[in-house]
C-alpha positions as CSV (number, residue, x, y, z in Angstrom):
1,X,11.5,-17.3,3.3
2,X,9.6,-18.6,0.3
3,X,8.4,-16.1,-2.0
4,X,5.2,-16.4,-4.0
5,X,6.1,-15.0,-7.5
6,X,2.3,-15.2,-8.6
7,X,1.1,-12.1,-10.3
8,X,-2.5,-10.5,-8.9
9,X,-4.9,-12.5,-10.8
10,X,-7.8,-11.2,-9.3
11,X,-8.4,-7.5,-8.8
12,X,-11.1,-5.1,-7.5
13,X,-11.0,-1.9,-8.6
14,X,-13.2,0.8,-6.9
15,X,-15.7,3.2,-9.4
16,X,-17.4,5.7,-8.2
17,X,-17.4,7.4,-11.8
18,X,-14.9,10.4,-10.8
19,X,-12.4,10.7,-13.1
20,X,-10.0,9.8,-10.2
21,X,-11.5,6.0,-10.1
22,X,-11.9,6.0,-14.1
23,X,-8.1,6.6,-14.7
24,X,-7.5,4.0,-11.7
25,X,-8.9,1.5,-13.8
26,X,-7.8,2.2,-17.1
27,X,-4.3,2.6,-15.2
28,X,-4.5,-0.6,-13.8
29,X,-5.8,-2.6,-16.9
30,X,-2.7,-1.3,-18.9
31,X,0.1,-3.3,-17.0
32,X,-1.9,-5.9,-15.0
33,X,-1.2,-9.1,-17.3
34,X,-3.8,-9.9,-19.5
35,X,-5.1,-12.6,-18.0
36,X,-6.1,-11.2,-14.6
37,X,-9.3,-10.8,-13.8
38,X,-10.9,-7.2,-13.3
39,X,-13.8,-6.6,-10.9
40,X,-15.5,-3.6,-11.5
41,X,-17.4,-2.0,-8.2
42,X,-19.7,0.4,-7.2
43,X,-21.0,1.1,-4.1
44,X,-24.9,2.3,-4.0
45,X,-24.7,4.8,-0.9
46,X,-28.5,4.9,0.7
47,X,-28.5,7.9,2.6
48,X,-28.4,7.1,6.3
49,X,-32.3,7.7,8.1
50,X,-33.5,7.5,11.0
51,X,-35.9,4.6,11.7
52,X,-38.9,6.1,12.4
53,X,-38.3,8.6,9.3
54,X,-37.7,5.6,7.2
55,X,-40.9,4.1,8.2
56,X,-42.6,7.3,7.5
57,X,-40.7,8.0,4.4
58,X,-39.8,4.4,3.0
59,X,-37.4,4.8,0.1
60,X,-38.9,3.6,-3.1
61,X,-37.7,0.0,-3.9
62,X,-37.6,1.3,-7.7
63,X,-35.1,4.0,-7.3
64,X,-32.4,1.5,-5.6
65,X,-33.3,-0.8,-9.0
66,X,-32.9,2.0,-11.2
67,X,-29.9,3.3,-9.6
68,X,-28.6,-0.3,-9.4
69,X,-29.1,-0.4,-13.6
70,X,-27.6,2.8,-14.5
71,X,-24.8,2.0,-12.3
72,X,-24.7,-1.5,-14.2
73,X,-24.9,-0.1,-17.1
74,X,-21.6,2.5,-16.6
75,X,-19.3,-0.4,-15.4
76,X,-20.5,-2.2,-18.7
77,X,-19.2,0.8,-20.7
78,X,-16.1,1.1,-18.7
79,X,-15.5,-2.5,-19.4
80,X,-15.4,-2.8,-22.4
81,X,-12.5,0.1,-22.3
82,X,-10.0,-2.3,-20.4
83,X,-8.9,-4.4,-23.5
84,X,-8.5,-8.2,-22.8
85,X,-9.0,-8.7,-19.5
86,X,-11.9,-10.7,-17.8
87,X,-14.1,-7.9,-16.3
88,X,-17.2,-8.8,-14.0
89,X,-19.0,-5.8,-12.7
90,X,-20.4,-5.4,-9.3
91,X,-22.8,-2.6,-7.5
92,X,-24.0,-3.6,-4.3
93,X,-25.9,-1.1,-1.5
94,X,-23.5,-0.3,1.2
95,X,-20.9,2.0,2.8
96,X,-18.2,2.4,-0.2
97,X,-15.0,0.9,1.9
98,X,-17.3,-2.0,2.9
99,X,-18.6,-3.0,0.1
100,X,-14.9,-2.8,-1.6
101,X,-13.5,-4.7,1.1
102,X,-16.6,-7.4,0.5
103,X,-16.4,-8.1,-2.8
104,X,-12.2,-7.9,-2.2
105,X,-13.3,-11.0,0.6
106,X,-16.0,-12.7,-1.9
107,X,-14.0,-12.7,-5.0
108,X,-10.8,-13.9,-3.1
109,X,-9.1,-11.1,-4.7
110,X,-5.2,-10.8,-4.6
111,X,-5.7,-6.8,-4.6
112,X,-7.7,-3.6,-4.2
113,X,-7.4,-0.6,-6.4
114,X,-9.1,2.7,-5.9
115,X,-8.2,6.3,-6.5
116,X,-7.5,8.5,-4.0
117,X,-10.1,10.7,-4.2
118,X,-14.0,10.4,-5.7
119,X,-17.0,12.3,-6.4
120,X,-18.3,14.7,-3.7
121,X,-21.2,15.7,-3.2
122,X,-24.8,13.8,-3.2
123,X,-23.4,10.9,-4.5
124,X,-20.5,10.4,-3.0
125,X,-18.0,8.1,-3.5
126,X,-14.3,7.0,-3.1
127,X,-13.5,10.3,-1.3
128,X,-10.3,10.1,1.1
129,X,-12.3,9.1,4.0
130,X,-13.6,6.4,2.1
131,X,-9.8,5.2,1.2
132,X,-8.6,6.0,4.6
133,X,-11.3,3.5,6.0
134,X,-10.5,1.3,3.7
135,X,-7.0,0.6,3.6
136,X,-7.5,0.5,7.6
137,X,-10.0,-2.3,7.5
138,X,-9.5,-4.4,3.8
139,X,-7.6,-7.8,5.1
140,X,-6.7,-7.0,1.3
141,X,-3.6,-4.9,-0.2
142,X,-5.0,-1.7,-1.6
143,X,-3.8,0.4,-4.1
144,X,-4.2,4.1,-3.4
145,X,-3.7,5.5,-7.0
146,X,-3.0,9.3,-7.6
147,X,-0.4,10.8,-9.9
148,X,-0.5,7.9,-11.7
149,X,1.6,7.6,-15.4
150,X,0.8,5.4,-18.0
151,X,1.9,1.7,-18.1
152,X,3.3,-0.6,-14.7
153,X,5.4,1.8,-12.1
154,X,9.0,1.2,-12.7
155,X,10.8,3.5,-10.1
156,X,9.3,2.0,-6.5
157,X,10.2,2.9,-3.0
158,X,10.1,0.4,-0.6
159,X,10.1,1.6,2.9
160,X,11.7,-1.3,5.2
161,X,12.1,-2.0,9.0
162,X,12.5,-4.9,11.1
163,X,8.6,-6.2,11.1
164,X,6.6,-9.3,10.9
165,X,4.7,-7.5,8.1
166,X,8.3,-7.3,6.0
167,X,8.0,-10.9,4.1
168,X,4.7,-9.7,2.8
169,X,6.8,-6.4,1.6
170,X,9.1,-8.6,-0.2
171,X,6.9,-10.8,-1.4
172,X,4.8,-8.1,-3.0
173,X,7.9,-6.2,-4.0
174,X,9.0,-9.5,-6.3
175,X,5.4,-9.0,-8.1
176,X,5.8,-5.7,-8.7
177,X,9.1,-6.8,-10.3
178,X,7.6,-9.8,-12.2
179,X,5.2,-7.0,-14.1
180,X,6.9,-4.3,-14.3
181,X,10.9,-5.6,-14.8
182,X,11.8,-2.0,-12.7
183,X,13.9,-0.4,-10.3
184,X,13.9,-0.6,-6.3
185,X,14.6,1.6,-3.8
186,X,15.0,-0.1,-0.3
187,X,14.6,2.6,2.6
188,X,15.6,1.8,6.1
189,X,14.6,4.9,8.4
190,X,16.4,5.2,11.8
191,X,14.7,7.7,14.3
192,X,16.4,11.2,16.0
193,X,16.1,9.0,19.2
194,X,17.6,5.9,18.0
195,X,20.4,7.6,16.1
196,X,21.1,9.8,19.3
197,X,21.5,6.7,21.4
198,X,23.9,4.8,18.9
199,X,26.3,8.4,18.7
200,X,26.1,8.8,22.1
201,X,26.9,5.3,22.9
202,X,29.6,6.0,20.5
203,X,31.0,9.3,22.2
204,X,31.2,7.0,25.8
205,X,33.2,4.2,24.2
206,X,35.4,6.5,21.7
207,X,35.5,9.7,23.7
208,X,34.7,11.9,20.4
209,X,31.9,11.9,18.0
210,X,31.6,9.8,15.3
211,X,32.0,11.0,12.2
212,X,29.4,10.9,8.8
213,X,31.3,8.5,7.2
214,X,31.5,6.1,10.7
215,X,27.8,6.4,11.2
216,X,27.5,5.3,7.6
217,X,29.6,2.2,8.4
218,X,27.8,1.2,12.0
219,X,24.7,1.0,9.6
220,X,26.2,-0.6,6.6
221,X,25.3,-4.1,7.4
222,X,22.0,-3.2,7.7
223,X,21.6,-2.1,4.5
224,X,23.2,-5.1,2.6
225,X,20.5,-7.0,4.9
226,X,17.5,-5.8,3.1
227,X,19.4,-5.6,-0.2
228,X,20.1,-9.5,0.4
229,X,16.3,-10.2,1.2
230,X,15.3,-8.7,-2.1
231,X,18.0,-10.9,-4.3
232,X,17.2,-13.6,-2.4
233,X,13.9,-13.4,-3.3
234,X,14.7,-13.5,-6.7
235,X,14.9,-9.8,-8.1
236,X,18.5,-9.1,-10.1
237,X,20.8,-7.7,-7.4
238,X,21.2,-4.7,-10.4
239,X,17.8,-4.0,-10.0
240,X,17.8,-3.0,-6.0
241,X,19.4,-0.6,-4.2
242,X,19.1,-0.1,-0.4
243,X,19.7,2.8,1.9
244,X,19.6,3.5,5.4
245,X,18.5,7.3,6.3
246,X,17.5,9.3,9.5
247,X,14.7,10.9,10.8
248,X,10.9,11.4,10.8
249,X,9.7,8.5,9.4
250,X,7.1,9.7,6.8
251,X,9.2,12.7,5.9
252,X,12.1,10.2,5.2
253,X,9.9,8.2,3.0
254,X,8.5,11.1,1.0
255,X,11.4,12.3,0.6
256,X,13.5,9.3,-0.7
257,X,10.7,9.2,-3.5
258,X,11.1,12.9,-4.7
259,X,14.9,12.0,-4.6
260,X,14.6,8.4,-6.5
261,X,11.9,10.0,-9.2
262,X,9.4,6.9,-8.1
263,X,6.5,6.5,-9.5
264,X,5.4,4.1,-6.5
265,X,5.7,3.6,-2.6
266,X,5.1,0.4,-1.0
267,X,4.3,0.2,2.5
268,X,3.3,-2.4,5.5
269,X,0.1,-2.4,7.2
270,X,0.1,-4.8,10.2
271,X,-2.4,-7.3,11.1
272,X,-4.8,-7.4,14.2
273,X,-8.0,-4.6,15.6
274,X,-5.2,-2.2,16.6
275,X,-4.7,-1.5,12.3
276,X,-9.1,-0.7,12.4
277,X,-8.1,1.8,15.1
278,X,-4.6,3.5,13.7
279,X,-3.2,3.0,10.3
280,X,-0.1,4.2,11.7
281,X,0.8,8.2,11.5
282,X,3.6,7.2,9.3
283,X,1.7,5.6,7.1
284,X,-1.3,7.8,7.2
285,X,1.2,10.8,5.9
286,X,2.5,9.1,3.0
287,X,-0.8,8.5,2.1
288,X,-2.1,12.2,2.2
289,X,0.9,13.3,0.8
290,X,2.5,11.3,-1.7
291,X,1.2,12.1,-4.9
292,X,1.8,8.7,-6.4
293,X,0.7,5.2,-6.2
294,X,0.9,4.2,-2.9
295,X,0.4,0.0,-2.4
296,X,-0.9,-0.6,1.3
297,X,0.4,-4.1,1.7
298,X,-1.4,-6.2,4.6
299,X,-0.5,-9.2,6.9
300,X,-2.9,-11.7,7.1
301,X,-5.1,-11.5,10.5
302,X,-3.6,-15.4,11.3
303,X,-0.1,-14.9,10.1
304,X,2.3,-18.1,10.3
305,X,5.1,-16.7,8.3
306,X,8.4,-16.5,9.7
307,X,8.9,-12.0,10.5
308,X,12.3,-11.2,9.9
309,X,14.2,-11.1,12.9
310,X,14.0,-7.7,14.5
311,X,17.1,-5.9,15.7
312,X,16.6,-4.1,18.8
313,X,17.9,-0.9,18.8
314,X,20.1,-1.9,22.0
315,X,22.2,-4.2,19.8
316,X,24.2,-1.3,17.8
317,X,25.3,0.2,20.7
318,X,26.5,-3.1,22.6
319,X,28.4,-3.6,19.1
320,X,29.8,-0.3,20.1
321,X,30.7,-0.5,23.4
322,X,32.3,-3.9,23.1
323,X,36.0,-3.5,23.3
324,X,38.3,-2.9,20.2
C-alpha cells in the first residue's frame, strides 16, 4: 500500500463558543503546520416549529441576521487568536453535525475537529449528541477533542484489526507521525470467544493447556504484522510498538491507553449506511469514555484501496491442529 504522507491542510473546527470548542481550536492551531488552513464554524440552531406555528409566528428575518453577525463577529475574534494560520469563518443555519459535516464536504477538508462537549442550554451547541451524530455521518475524519494537552499528541494508541478500513488507519497514523515525530502504540484485541477457540483447539491437538507464554507465541506473528505495516509505511521501526491483548474490545482499548500514558486514540469507522445507523459499540465506548483525543478515521463511501487481508479466526487453530 501507498501511503499519503500529506499533512491536513484543510481543517474544520466546530465553535459553538463553550470553552470545550474554544480550547479545541486553540489546541488544534498549536501543532497543525502553519500553513493549513483553519475553518472556523458555527452552526445557527433555529428552533424546530411546527408549520402552522411558524406561519402564525414567523421568526423575524432580523434576528437570524443579527445572530448570524454576532456569531461572525466571535469567530473573527477567535481568529485572530490562532497565530499564522489561514482562518475563514463560517456560520450557516442548520442542525450543528450537518452543518459541520457540510462545510467539512464544501471546503474539501482533510479533517473535522470539535470538542466533545458544547454549550447547553437555549443555545445549544456541540453537545455529545451532536458529536455522536456527527462522527456517525461526516464522510470526514473527526477529531473528538477532550483532555487535550498543549502542543501535537505524542503518545497515540492505535487500535488495529484485520479491516478494509486499516490502510486509512495507517495512513492517518503516518500524519500524525509527520506532525508530531511521537510514539505508537499498535493494539490488536482478540475476543474471550476467539481466544477460547484457539486454546481449546490447542488442548485437542496437545492434550494440555497452553501456557501464557505459548499463547504469546501463537499470536506473535500477528503482532510483527502490524508493526511491519507501520515501518513500511514509513514511521522509524523505534517509533512503534505493537501488542496483541484479550478481551472486550473497548475495555482493551481504554485500557492500553491508561497503560501507554497516550495522549491520543485513533480508531476506524467503516464506510456505507450501516455506520449512519451504528458507530460500532466499541467505538461508541471509547468515545464516551476516553478522556483524550480520540481521531474517528473514515473509509471513503467508494473505497478502491486494497483492505489488508483479513485472517479468519479459523486459520490459528488449523495452524494448531496441523501435525508437529
Amino acid at each position: 500500500m501507498t501511503v499519503r504522507s500529506a499533512r491536513p491542510g484543510r481543517v474544520v473546527i466546530g465553535v459553538d463558543f463553550s470553552a470545550s470548542s474554544i480550547s479545541a481550536a486553540r489546541w488544534a492551531s498549536g501543532w497543525l503546520d502553519s500553513d493549513a488552513e483553519l475553518i472556523l464554524v458555527h452552526a445557527l440552531v433555529v428552533p424546530d416549529v411546527s408549520a402552522a406555528l411558524a406561519s402564525r409566528l414567523p421568526l423575524p428575518t432580523s434576528l437570524i441576521a443579527n445572530a448570524r453577525a454576532g456569531a461572525e463577529r466571535r469567530l473573527r475574534d477567535l481568529s485572530s487568536t490562532l497565530g499564522p494560520h489561514q482562518v475563514s469563518i463560517e456560520a450557516r443555519e442548520g442542525r450543528p453535525a450537518e452543518v459541520i459535516a457540510g462545510v467539512a464536504r464544501d471546503y474539501d477538508a482533510d479533517l473535522i475537529i470539535v470538542g466533545k462537549h458544547g454549550e447547553a442550554g437555549i443555545r445549544r451547541g456541540y453537545t455529545g449528541r451532536t458529536t455522536d451524530h456527527l462522527v456517525r455521518t461526516s464522510s470526514t475524519p473527526v477529531v473528538v477533542a477532550e483532555g487535550i494537552v498543549e502542543g501535537a499528541p505524542r503518545r497515540i494508541v492505535v487500535p488495529v484489526t484485520y479491516s478494509s478500513v486499516t490502510p486509512y488507519i495507517v495512513e492517518w497514523t503516518k500524519r500524525l507521525y509527520d506532525l508530531s515525530q511521537g510514539e505508537f502504540f499498535l493494539v490488536h484485541v482478540i475476543g474471550s470467544a476467539v481466544l477460547g477457540h484457539v486454546l481449546t483447539t490447542a488442548a485437542i491437538k496437545s492434550g494440555k493447556d497452553l501456557s501464557p507464554e505459548e499463547i504469546d507465541e501463537v499470536f506473535a506473528e500477528d503482532r510483527e504484522r502490524w508493526k511491519k505495516e507501520l515501518v513500511k509505511a514509513g514511521i522509524p521501526e523505534t517509533r512503534v510498538s505493537a501488542e496483541v491483548v484479550f478481551g472486550e474490545v473497548s475495555e482493551a482499548v481504554l485500557a492500553a491507553a491508561a497503560r501507554h500514558h497516550a495522549d491520543m486514540l485513533v480508531m476506524g469507522s467503516h464506510a456505507g449506511p450501516s455506520r449512519r445507523l451504528l458507530l460500532g459499540s466499541a467505538a461508541s465506548a471509547v468515545l464516551r469514555e476516553a478522556g483524550i483525543p480520540v481521531l474517528i478515521v473514515v473509509e471513503p463511501e467508494e473505497s478502491k484501496k486494497q483492505s489488508t487481508p483479513r485472517q479468519p479466526e479459523k486459520e490459528k487453530s488449523d495452524q494448531l491442529l496441523q501435525p508437529a
